[in-house]
C-alpha positions in Angstrom: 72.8 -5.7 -16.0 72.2 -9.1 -14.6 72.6 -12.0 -17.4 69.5 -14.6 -17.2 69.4 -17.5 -19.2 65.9 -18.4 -20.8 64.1 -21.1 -19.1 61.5 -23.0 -21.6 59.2 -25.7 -20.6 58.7 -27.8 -24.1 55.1 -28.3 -24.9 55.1 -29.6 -28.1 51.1 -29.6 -28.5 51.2 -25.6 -28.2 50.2 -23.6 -31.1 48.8 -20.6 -29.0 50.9 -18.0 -26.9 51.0 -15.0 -25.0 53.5 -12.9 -24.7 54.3 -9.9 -22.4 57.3 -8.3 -20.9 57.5 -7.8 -17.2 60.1 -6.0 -14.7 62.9 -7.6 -13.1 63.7 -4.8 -11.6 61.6 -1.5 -12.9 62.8 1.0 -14.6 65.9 -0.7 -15.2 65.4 -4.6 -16.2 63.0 -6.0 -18.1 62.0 -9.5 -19.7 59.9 -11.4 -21.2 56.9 -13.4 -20.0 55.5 -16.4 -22.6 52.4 -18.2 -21.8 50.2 -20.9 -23.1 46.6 -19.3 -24.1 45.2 -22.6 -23.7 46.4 -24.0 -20.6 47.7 -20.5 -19.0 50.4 -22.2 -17.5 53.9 -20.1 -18.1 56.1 -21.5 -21.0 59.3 -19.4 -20.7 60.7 -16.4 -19.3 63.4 -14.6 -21.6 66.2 -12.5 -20.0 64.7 -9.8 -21.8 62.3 -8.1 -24.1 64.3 -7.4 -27.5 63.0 -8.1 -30.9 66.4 -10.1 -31.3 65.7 -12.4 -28.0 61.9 -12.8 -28.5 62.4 -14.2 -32.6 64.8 -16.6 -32.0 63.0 -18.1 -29.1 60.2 -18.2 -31.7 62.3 -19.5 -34.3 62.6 -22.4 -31.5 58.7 -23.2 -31.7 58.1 -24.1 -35.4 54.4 -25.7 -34.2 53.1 -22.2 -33.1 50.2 -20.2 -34.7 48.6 -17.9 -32.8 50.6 -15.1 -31.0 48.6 -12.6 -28.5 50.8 -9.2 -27.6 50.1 -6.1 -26.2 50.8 -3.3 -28.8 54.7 -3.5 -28.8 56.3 -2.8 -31.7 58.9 -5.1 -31.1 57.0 -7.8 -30.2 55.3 -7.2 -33.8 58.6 -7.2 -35.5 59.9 -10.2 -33.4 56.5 -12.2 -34.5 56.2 -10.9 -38.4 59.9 -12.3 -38.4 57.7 -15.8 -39.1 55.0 -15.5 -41.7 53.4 -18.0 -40.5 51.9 -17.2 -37.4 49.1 -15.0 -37.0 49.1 -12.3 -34.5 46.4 -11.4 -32.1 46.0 -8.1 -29.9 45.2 -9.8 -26.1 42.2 -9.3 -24.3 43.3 -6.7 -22.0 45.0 -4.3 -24.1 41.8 -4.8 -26.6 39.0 -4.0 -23.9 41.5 -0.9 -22.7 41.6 0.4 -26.5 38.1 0.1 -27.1 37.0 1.8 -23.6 39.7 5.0 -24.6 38.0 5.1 -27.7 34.4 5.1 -26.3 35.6 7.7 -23.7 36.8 10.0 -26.3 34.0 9.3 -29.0 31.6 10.2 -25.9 33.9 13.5 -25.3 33.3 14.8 -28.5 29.6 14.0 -28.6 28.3 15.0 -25.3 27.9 18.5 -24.4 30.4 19.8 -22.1 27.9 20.8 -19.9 24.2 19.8 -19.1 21.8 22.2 -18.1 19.1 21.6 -15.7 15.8 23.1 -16.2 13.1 22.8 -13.7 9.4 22.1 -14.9 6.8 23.7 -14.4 2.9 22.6 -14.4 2.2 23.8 -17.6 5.2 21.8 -19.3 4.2 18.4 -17.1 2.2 16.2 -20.0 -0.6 13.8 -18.1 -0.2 10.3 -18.8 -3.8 9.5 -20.7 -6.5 7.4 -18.7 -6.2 3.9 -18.9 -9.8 2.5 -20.2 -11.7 -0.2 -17.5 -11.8 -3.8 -18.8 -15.4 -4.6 -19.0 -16.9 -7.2 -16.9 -18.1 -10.0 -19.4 -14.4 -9.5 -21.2 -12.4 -9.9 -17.4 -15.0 -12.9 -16.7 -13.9 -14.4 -19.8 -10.4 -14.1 -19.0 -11.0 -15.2 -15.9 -12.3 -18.5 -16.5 -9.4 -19.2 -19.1 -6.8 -19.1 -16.6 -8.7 -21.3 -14.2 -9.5 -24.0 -17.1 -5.9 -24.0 -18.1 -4.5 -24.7 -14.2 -7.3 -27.0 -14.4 -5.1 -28.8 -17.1 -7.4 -28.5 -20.1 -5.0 -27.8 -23.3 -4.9 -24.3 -25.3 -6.2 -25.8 -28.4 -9.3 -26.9 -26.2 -9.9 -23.4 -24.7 -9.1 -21.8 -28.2 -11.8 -23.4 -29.7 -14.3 -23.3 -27.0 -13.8 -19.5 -26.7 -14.3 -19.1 -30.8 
């Protein structure tokens, strides 16, 4: 295993973070990615993702409040190290979670197969006749819309219709 040494950008003004672990070389090495939610610009890469790593980097950033992590524990255990900041699950792990739970809500209420039945005459129902406007009642109407392009006000047609 390669040894890395942390590389941290001070931003004293941060109080939000991100924080996900990436692959150095998969399957074999693996660090840790911090960014600032606010700015998105990258904050510092660990050497890698232990709980033991990740806290004291925290314990480096007193200022901080908000932590967004995937659903690692040891991310969880590395945060709830320091009581006072509040952890978040981030937005793609959150949208993933709720769509795998719609998807399997959906499973379990949706047949497993649909049937298709074809209609026949007797089952089609007739939409009913709509009724013709009569013609004093479309004159009306009619004349309304022309007076109101014409510029006279609502409260002026209102009360010469009444």
């Amino acid at each position: 295993m390669r040894l890395i040494r942390a590389t941290t950008i001070e931003l004293p003004h941060t109080t939000a973070i991100g924080i996900d672990d990436f692959a150095f070389r998969k399957g074999a090495d693996y660090g840790t990615l911090i960014c600032d939610l606010t700015t998105h610009q990258p904050l510092a890469i660990l050497p890698s993702r232990t709980s033991t790593v990740v806290e004291s980097w925290l314990r480096t950033q007193p200022q901080l409040q908000i932590v967004s992590r995937d659903g690692s524990k040891t991310y969880r255990e590395a945060i709830t190290a320091n009581s006072s900041i509040t952890q978040v699950s981030d937005r793609w792990h959150l949208i993933k979670n709720a769509k795998d739970t719609l998807f399997k809500w959906l499973e379990q209420k949706l047949p497993t197969q649909i049937e298709w039945h074809q209609l026949g005459d007797e089952d089609v129902v007739q939409p009913a006749a709509e009724k013709p406007i009569d013609e004093p009642k479309w004159q009306l109407i009619q004349q309304v819309q022309h007076d109101y392009k014409a510029g006279i006000r609502i409260t002026q047609l209102t009360k010469s219709i009444n």
